[in-house]
C-alpha positions in Angstrom: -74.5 24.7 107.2 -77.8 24.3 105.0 -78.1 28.1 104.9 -74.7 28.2 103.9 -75.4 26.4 101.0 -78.3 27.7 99.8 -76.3 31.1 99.9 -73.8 29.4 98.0 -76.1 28.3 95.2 -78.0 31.6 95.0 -74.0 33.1 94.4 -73.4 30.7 92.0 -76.3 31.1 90.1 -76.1 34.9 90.2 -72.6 35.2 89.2 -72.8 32.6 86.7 -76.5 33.1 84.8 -76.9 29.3 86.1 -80.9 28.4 86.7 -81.1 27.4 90.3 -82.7 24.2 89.5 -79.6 23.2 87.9 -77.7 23.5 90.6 -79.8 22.3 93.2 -80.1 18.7 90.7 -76.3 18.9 91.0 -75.8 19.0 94.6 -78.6 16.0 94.7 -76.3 14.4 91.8 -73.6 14.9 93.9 -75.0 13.5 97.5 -76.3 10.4 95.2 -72.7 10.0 93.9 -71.0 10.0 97.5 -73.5 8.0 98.8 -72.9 5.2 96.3 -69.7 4.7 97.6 -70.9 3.6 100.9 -74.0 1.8 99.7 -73.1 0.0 96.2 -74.2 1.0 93.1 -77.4 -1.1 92.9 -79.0 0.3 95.8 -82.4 2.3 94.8 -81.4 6.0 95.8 -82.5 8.9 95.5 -82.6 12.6 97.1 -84.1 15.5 97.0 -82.7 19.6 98.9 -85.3 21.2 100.0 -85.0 25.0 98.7 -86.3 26.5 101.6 -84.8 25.1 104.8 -81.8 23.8 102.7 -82.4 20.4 104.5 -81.0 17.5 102.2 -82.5 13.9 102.3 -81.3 10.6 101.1 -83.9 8.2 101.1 -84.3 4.6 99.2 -88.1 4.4 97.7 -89.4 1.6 98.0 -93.1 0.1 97.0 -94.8 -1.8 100.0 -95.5 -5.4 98.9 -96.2 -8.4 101.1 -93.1 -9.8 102.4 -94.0 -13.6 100.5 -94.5 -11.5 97.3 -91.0 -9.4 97.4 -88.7 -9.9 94.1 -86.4 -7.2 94.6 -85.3 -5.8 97.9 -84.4 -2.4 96.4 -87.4 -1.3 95.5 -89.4 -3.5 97.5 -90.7 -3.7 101.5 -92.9 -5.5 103.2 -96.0 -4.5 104.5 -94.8 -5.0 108.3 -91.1 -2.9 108.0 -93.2 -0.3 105.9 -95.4 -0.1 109.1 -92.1 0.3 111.8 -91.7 3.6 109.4 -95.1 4.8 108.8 -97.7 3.2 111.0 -100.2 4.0 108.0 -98.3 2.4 105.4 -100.7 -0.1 102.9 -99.7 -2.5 100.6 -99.0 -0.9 97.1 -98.2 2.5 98.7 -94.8 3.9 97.9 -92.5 4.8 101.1 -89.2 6.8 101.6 -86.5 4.8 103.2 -84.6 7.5 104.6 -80.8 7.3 105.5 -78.5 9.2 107.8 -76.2 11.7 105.6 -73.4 11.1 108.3 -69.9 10.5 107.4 -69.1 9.1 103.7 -65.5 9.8 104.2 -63.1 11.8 102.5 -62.8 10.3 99.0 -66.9 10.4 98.9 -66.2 13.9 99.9 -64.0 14.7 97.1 -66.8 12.9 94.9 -69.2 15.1 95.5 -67.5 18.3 95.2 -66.1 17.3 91.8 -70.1 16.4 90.9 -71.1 19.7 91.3 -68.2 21.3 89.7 -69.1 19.7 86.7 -72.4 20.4 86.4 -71.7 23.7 87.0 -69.4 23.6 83.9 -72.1 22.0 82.2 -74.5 24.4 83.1 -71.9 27.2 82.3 -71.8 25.7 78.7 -75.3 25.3 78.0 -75.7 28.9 79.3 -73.1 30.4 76.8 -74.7 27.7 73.9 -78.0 29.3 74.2 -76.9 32.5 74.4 -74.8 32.6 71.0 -76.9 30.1 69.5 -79.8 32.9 69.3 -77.0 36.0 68.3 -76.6 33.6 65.0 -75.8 36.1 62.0 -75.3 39.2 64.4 -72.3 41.1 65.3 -70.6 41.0 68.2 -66.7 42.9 69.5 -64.4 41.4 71.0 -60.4 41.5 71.6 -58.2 39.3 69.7 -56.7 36.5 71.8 -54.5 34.7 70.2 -52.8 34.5 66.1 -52.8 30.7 65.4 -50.4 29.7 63.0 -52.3 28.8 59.9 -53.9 32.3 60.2 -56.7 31.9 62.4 -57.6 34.1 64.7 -58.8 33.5 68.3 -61.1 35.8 69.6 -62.0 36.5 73.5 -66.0 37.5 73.5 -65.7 37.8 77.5 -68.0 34.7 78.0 -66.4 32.6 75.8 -63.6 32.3 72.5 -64.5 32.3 69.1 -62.8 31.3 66.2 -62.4 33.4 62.9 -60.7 31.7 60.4 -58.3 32.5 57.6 -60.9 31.6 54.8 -63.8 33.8 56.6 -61.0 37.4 56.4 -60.5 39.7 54.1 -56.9 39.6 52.2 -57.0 43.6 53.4 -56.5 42.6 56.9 -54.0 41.2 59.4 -55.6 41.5 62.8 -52.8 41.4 65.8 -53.1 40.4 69.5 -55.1 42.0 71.8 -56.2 44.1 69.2 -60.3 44.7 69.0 -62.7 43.5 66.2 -66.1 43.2 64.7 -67.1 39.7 63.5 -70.2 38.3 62.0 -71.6 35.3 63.6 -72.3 32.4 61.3 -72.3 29.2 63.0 -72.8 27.9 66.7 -71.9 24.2 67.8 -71.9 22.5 70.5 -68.2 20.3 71.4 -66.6 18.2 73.8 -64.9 21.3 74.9 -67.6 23.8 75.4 -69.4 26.0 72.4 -67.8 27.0 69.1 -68.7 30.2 67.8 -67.5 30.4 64.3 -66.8 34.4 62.9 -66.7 35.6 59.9 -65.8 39.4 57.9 -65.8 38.2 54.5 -69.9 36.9 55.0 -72.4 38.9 52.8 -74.5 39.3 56.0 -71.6 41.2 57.7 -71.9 43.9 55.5 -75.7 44.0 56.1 -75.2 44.4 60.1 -73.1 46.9 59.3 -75.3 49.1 57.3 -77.8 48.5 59.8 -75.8 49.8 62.0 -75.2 53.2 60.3 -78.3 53.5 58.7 -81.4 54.5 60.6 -83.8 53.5 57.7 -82.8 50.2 57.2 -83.1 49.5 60.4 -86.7 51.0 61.4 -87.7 48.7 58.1 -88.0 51.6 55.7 -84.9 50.9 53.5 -84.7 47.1 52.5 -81.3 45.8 51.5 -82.7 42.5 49.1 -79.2 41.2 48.6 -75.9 41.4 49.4 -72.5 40.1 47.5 -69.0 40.3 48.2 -66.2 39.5 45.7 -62.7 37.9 46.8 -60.6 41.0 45.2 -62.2 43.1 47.6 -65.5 44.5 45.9 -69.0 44.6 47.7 -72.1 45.5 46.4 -75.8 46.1 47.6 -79.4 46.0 46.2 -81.3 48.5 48.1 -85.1 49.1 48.3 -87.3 51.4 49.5 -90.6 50.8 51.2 -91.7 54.6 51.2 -91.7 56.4 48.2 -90.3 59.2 49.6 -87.3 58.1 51.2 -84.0 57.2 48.4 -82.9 54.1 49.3 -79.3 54.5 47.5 -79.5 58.4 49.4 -79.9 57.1 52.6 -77.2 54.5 52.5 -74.7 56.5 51.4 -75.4 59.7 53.9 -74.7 63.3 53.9 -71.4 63.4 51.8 -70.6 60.1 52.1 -70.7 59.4 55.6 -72.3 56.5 56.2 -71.0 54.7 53.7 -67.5 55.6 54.4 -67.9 54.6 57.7 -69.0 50.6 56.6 -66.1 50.7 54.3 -63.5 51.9 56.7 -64.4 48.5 58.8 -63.8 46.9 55.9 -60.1 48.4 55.5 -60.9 50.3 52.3 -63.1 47.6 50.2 -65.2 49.7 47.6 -69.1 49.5 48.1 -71.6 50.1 45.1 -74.8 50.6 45.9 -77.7 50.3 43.5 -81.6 50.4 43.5 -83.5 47.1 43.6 -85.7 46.5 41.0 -88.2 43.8 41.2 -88.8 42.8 37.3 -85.2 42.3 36.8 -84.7 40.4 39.9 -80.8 40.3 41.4 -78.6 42.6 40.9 -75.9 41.6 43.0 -74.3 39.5 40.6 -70.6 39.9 40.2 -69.8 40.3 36.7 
């Protein structure tokens, strides 16, 4: 049986990119929880699964005091029952109480089981959090889910959903179910309900990622985009620099007869891109007039 569920927690934490740790504080959380049911909630417990034998122990500890000098029995023990456990035991010494992990009965049973449950979900969560919270303003695909009323759009990222609202897309699109898309990641929170990835296509940085993604020299570092702007009726421009004077910055964005460029405004369903050279002692160029 302890093999069994040290097998069962290596699964888990393989299948579900859970730390094992976690898991093993949930199936202690979750002993501690059906044992309270059969020892009151003010008794001193605590327990503790040992990793490699799988061996689980529930034990009360308890600080060995003189029996005329005890205040409370639940974390106290005199010197002479401390001895009846450990012959050695000394006053001021802390000792493990331990108890039998027979029987709780079944509605301890169910106790326990929906313990770890939930700190699995909890784990899951804090999992997908950290994960998305470090993809912040990156891309990511993913399959459209669900078309909410108001115009939002739910979208399945295989770990988790995302939202995408109606503000945050272009007036050029209308996204349908199942149907796959490119978002922009602008915001991760945490909820009652598990992570919120917020999505955007209508964020500056979006069209960044996807020159990035198309051209080589921006991303190796050579080609520098300084800014970024997007208008409402469906205009985008860029300020390009470039960090070797031998390279065209505007050139290398827009690609042997257009390709490259064509291919960032075709995810963008036809928005027209200018592209123009930074320069320094003017500052922004990005300005919409």
């Amino acid at each position: 049986m302890n093999q069994e569920l040290l097998h069962l927690l290596d699964q888990i934490s393989r299948e579900k990119g859970i730390d094992n740790a976690v898991l093993v504080d949930a199936v202690c959380s979750a002993v501690l929880s059906a044992a309270r049911k059969r020892f009151g909630p003010f008794e001193n417990l605590d327990a503790r699964l040992d990793t490699t034998t799988g061996a689980i122990t529930l034990f009360s500890p308890k600080t060995v005091t003189l029996e005329d000098d005890i205040v409370d029995d639940s974390i106290e023990i005199s010197l002479e029952e401390a001895q009846e456990i450990d012959p050695e035991a000394q006053l001021g010494q802390s000792i493990e109480l331990i108890h039998e992990l027979e029987d709780y009965g079944r509605i301890a049973a169910q106790t326990a089981k929906q313990v770890i449950i939930q700190k699995v979900r909890e784990a899951e969560r804090d999992t997908i959090y950290r994960e998305f919270i470090e993809r912040e303003s990156e891309l990511v695909n993913g399959i459209v889910a669900r078309v909410e009323r108001e115009g939002n759009l739910i979208v399945d990222l295989g770990k988790t959903e995302a939202l995408l609202p109606r503000r945050e897309q272009s007036f050029r699109e209308a996204f349908k179910r199942n149907e796959r898309i490119r978002a922009y990641i602008i915001e991760v929170k945490k909820s009652s309900s598990g992570p919120q990835v917020i999505l955007s296509r209508t964020h500056p940085g979006f069209l960044k990622r996807l020159f990035e993604m198309e051209v080589p020299e921006i991303y190796e570092g050579i080609v520098e985009i300084k800014e970024a702007a997007r208008d409402a009726s469906g205009r985008a421009k860029i300020a390009v620099f470039s960090h070797d004077k031998d390279v065209d910055p505007v050139g290398a964005c827009v690609g042997i007869k257009g390709m490259r460029v064509q291919s960032v405004v075709q995810e963008l369903r036809g928005e027209k891109i200018d592209i123009i050279p930074w320069v320094e002692d003017e500052g922004s160029l990005c300005a919409m007039p």
